[in-house]
C-alpha positions as CSV (number, residue, x, y, z in Angstrom):
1,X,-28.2,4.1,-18.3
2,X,-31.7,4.3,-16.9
3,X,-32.8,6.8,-13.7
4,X,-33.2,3.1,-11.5
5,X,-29.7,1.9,-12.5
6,X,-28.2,5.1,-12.2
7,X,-29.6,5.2,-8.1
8,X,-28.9,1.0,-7.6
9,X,-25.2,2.3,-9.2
10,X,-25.3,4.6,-6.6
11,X,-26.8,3.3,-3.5
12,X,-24.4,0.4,-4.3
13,X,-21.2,2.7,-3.6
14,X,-22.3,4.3,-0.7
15,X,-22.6,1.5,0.9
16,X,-19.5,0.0,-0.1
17,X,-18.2,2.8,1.1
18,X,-20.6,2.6,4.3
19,X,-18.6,-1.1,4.7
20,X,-15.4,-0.1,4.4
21,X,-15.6,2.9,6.9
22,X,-16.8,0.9,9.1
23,X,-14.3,-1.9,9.0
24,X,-11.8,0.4,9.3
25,X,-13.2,2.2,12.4
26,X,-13.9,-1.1,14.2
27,X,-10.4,-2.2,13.7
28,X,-8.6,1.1,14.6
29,X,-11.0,1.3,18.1
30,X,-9.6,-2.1,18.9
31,X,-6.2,-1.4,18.9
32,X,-7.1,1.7,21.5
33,X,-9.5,-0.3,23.9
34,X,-6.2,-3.0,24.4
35,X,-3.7,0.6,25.3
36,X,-6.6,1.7,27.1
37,X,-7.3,-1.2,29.0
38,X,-4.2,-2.5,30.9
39,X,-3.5,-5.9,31.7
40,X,-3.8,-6.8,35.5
41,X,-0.6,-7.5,36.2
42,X,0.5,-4.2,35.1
43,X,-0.7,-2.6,38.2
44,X,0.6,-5.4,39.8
45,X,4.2,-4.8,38.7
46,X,4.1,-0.6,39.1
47,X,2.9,-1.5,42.6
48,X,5.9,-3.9,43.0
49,X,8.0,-1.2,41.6
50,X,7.0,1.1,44.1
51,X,7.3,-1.4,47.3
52,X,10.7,-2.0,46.3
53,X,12.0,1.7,46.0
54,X,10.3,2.3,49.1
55,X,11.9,-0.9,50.6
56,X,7.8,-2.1,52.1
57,X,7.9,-5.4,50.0
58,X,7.2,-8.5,52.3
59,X,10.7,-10.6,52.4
60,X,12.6,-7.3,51.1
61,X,16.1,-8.6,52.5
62,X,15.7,-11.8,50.6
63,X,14.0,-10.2,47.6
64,X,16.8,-7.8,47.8
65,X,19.5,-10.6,47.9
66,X,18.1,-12.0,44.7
67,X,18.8,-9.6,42.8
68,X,22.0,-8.9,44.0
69,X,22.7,-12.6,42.3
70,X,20.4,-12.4,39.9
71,X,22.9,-9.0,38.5
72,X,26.0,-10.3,39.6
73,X,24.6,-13.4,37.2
74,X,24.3,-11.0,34.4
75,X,27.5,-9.3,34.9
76,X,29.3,-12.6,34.7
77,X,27.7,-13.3,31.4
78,X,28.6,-9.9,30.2
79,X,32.0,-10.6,31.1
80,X,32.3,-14.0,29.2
81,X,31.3,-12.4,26.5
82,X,33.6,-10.1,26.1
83,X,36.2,-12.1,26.9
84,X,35.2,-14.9,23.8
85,X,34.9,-12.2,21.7
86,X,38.4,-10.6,22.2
């Protein structure tokens, strides 16, 4: 093999392996900008979180009332279950 095809030969695989570093690289820093990055409505649902263990959201008694049903709902299922099931 000549000197010029030895140094194509090898400026060939470093930047194959130039390319492939790189790919790699981009994808792993896109997978940390979207944990990084929060979706809006994240805050908006921590905030909620907060308002209601505080009792401050607006409508709080009906809010509250909801999910009274809303788990009583949940239990009944739970219950009819368990009751097909034995």
């Amino acid at each position: 093999m000549t000197p010029v095809q030895q140094r194509i030969q090898t400026a060939f695989g470093a930047i194959l392996a130039l390319l492939v570093g790189l790919t790699l690289t981009l994808v792993s820093c896109r997978d940390k900008t979207v944990s990084l990055n929060p979706d809006p409505s994240m805050s908006e649902k921590i905030s909620d979180k907060i308002d209601d263990a505080l009792d401050r959201r607006p409508g709080e008694k009906v809010l509250d009332v909801v999910e009274d049903v809303e788990k009583a709902g949940r239990d009944i299922e739970e219950s009819v279950k368990e009751a097909v099931e034995n």
